[in-house]
PyMOL CGO cylinders between C-alpha atoms (Angstrom):
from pymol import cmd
from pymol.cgo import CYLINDER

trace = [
    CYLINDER, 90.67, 88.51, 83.87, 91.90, 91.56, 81.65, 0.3, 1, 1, 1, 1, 1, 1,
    CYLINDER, 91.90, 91.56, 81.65, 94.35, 93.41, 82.30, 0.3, 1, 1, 1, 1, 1, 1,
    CYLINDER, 94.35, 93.41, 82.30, 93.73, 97.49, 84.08, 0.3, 1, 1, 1, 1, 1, 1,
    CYLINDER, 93.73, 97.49, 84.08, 94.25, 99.94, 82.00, 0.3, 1, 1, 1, 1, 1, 1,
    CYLINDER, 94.25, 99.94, 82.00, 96.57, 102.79, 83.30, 0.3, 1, 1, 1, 1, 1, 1,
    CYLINDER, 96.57, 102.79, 83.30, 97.89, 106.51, 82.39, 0.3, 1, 1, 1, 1, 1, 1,
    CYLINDER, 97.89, 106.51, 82.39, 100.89, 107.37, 82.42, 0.3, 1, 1, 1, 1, 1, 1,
    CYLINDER, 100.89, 107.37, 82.42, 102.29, 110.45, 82.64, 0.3, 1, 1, 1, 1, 1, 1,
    CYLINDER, 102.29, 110.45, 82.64, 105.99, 111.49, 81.66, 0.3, 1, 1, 1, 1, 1, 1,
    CYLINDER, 105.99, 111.49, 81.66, 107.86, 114.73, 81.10, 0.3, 1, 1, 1, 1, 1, 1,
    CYLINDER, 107.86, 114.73, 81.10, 110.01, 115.33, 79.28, 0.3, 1, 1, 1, 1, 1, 1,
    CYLINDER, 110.01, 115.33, 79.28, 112.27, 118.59, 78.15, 0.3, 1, 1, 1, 1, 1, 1,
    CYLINDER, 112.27, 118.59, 78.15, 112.49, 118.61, 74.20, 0.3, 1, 1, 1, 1, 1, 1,
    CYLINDER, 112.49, 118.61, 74.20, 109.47, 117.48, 71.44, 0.3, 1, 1, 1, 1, 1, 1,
    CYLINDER, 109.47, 117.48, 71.44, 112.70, 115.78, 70.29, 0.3, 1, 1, 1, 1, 1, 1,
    CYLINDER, 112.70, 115.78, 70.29, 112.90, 113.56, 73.58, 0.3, 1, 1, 1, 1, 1, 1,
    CYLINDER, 112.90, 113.56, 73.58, 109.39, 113.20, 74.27, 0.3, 1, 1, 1, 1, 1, 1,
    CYLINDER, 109.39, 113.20, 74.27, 109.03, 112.20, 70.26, 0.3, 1, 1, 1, 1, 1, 1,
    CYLINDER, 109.03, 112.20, 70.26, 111.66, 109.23, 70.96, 0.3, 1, 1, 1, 1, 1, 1,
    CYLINDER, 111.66, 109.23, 70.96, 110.14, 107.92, 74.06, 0.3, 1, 1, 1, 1, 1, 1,
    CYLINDER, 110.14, 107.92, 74.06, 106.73, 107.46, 72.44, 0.3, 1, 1, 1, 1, 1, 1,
    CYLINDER, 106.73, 107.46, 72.44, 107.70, 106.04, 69.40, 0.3, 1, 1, 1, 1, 1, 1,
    CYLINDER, 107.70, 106.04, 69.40, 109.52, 103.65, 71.66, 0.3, 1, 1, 1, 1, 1, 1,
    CYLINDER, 109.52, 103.65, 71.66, 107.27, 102.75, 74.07, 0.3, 1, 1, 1, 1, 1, 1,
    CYLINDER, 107.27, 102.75, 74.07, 104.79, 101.85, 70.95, 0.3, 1, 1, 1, 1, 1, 1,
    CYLINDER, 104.79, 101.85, 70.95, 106.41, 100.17, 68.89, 0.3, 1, 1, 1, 1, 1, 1,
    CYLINDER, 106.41, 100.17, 68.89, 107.79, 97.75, 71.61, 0.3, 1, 1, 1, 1, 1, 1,
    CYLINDER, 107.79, 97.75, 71.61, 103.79, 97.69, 72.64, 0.3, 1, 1, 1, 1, 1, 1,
    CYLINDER, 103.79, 97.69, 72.64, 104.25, 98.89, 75.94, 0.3, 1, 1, 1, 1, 1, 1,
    CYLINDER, 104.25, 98.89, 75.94, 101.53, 101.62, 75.25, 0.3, 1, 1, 1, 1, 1, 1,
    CYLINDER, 101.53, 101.62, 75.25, 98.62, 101.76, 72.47, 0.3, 1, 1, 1, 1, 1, 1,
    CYLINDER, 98.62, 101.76, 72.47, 98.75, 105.39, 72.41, 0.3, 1, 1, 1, 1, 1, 1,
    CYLINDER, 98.75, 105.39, 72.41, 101.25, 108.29, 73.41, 0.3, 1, 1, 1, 1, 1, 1,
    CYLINDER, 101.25, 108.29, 73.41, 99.61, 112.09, 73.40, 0.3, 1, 1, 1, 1, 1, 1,
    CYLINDER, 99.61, 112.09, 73.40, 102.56, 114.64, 73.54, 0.3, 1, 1, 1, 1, 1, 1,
    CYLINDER, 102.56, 114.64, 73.54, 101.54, 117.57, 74.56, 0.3, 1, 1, 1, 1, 1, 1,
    CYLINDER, 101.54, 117.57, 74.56, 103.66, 120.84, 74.36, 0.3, 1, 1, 1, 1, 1, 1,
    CYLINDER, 103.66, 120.84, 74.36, 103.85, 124.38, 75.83, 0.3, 1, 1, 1, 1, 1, 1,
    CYLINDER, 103.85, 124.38, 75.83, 103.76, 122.88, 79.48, 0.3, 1, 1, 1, 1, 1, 1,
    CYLINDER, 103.76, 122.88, 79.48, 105.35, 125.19, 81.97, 0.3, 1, 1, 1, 1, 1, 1,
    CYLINDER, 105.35, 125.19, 81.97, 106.99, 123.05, 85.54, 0.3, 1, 1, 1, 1, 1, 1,
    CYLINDER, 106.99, 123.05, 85.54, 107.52, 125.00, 88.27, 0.3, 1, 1, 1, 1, 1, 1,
    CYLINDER, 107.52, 125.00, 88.27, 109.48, 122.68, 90.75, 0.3, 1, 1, 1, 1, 1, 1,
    CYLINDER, 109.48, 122.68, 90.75, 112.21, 121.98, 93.64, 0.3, 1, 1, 1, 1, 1, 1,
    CYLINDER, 112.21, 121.98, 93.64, 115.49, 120.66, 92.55, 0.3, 1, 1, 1, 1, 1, 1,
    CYLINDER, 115.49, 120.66, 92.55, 118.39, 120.27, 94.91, 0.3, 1, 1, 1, 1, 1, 1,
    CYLINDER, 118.39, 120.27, 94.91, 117.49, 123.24, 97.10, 0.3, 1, 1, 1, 1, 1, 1,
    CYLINDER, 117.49, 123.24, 97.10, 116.14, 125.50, 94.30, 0.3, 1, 1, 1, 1, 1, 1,
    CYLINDER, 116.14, 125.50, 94.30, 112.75, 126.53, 93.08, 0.3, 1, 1, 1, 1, 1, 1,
    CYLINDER, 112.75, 126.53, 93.08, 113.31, 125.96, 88.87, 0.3, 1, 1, 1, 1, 1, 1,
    CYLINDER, 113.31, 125.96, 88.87, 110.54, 126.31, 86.58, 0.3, 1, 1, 1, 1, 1, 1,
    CYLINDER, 110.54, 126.31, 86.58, 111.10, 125.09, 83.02, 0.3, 1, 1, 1, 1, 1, 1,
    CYLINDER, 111.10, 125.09, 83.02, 109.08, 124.40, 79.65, 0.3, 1, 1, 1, 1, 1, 1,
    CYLINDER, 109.08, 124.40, 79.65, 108.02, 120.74, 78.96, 0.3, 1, 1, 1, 1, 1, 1,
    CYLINDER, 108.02, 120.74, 78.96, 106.47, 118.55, 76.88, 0.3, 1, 1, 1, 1, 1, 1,
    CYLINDER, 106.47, 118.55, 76.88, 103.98, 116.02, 78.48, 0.3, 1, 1, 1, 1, 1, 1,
    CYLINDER, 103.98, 116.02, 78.48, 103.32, 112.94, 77.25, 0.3, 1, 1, 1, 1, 1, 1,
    CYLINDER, 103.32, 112.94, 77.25, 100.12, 110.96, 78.31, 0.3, 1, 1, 1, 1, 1, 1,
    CYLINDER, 100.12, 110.96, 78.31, 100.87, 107.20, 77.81, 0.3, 1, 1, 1, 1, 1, 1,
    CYLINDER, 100.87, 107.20, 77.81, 97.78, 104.67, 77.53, 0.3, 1, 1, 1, 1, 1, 1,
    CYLINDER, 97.78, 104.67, 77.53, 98.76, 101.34, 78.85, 0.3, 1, 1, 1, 1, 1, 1,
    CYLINDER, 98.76, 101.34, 78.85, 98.02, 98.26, 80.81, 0.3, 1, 1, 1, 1, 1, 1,
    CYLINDER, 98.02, 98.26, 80.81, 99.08, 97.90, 84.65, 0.3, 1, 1, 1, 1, 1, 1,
    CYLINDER, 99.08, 97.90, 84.65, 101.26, 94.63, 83.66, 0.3, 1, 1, 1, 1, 1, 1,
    CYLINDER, 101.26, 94.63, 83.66, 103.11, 96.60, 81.44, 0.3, 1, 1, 1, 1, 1, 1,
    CYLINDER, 103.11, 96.60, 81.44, 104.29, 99.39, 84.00, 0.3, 1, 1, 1, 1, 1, 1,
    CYLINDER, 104.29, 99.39, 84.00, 107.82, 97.74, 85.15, 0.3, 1, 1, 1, 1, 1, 1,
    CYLINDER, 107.82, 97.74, 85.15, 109.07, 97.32, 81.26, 0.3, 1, 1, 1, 1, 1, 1,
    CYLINDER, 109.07, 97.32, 81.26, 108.03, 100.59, 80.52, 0.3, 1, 1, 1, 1, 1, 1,
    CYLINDER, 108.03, 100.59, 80.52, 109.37, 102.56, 83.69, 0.3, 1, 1, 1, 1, 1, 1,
    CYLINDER, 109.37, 102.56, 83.69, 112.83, 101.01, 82.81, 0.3, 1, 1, 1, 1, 1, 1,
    CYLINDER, 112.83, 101.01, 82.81, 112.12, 101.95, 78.97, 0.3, 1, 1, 1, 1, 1, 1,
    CYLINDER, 112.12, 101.95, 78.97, 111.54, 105.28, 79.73, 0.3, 1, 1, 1, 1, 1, 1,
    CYLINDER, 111.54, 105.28, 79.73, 114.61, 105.57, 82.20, 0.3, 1, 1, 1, 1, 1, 1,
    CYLINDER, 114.61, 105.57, 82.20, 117.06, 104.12, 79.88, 0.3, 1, 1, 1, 1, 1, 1,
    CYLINDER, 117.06, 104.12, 79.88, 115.90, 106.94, 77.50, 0.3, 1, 1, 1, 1, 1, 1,
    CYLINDER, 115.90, 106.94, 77.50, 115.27, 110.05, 79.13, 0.3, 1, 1, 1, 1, 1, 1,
    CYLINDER, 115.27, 110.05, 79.13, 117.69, 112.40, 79.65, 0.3, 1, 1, 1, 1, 1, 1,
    CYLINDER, 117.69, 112.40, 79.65, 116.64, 113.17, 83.40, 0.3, 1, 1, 1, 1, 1, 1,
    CYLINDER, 116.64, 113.17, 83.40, 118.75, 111.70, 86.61, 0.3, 1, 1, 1, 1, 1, 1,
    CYLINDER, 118.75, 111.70, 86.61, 115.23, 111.76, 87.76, 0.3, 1, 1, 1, 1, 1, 1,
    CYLINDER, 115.23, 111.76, 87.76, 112.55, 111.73, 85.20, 0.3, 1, 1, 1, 1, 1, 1,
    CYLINDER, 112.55, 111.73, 85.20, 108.96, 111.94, 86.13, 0.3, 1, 1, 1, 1, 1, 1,
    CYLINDER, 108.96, 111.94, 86.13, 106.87, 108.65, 85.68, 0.3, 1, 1, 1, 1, 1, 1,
    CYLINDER, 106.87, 108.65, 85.68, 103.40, 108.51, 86.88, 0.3, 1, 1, 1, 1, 1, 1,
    CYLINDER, 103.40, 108.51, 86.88, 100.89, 105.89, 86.92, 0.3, 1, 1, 1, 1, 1, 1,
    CYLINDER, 100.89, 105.89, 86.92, 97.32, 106.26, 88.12, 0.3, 1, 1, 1, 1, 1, 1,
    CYLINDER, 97.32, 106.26, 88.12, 94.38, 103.80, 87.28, 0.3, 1, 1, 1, 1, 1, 1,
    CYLINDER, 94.38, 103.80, 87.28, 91.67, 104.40, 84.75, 0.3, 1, 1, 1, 1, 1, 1,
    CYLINDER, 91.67, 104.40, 84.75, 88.89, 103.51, 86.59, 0.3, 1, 1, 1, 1, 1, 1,
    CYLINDER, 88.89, 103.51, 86.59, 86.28, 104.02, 83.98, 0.3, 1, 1, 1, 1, 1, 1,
    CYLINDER, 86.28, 104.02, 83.98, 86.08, 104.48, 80.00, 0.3, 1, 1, 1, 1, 1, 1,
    CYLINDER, 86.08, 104.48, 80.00, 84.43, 103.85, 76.65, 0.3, 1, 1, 1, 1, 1, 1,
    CYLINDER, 84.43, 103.85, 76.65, 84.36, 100.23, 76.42, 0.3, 1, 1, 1, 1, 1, 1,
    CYLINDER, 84.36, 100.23, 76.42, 85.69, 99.52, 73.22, 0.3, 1, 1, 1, 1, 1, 1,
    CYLINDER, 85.69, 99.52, 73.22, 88.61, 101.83, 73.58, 0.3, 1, 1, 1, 1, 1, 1,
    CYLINDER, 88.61, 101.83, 73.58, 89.90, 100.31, 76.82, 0.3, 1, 1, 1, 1, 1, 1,
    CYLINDER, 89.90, 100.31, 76.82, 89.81, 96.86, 74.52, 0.3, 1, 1, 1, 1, 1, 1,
    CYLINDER, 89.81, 96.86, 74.52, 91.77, 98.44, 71.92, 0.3, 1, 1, 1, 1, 1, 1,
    CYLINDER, 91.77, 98.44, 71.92, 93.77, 99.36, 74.89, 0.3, 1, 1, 1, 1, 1, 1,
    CYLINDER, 93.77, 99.36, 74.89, 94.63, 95.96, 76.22, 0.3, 1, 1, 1, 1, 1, 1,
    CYLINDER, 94.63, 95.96, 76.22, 94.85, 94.51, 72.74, 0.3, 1, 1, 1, 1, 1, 1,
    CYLINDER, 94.85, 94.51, 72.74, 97.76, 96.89, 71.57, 0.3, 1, 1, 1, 1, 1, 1,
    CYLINDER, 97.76, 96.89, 71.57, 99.58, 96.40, 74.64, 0.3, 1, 1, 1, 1, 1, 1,
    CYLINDER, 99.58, 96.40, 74.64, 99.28, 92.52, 74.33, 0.3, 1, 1, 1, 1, 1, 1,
    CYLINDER, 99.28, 92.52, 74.33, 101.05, 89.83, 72.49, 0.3, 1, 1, 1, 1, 1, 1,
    CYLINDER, 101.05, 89.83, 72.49, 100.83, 88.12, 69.16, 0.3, 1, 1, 1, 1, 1, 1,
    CYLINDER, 100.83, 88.12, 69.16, 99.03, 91.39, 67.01, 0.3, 1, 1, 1, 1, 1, 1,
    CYLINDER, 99.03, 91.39, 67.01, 100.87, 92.42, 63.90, 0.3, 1, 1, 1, 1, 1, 1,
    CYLINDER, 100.87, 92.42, 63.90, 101.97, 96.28, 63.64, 0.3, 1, 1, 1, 1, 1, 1,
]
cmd.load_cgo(trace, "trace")
């Protein structure tokens, strides 16, 4: 049975950071692909407050089996006491990228 693909979403507060993650999380192959995108504004509660700060978002393609490694991945380096990571399924998609998908994310290929 192959594995689901999933997004995941992360933010994070430099293109510095968010650079470092991705790189990360591919090159371990816990994601295929990492889009960073930039110029995101987050309006949000924090201890009591309303804060709103820019971001950079990155949207990680991966496999559901994969989720655990990269959650602790991504905690051990973001620079957030509580950094957002967000998984939801893809329930469709072009067929031969979803392969690619699973195949980048799985053992034995050479980088």
């Amino acid at each position: 049975m192959e594995d689901k693909v999933i997004i995941v979403y992360i933010t994070a507060g430099t293109l510095d950071e968010a650079k470092r993650i991705g790189r990360e999380l591919v090159e371990r192959r816990l994601a295929a692909c990492v889009n960073i995108v930039g110029g995101v504004t987050s309006i949000y509660r924090w201890r009591g407050r309303i804060e709103e700060s820019g971001e950079h978002l990155l949207v990680v393609k991966t496999v559901k089996s994969k989720y655990r490694e990269l959650e602790e991945n991504v905690r051990r380096l973001h620079s957030y006491e509580v950094p957002e990571i967000i998984a939801v399924p893809v329930e469709e998609g072009y067929e031969r990228y979803i392969k690619w998908v699973v195949e980048e994310t799985g053992p034995g290929r050479e980088s």
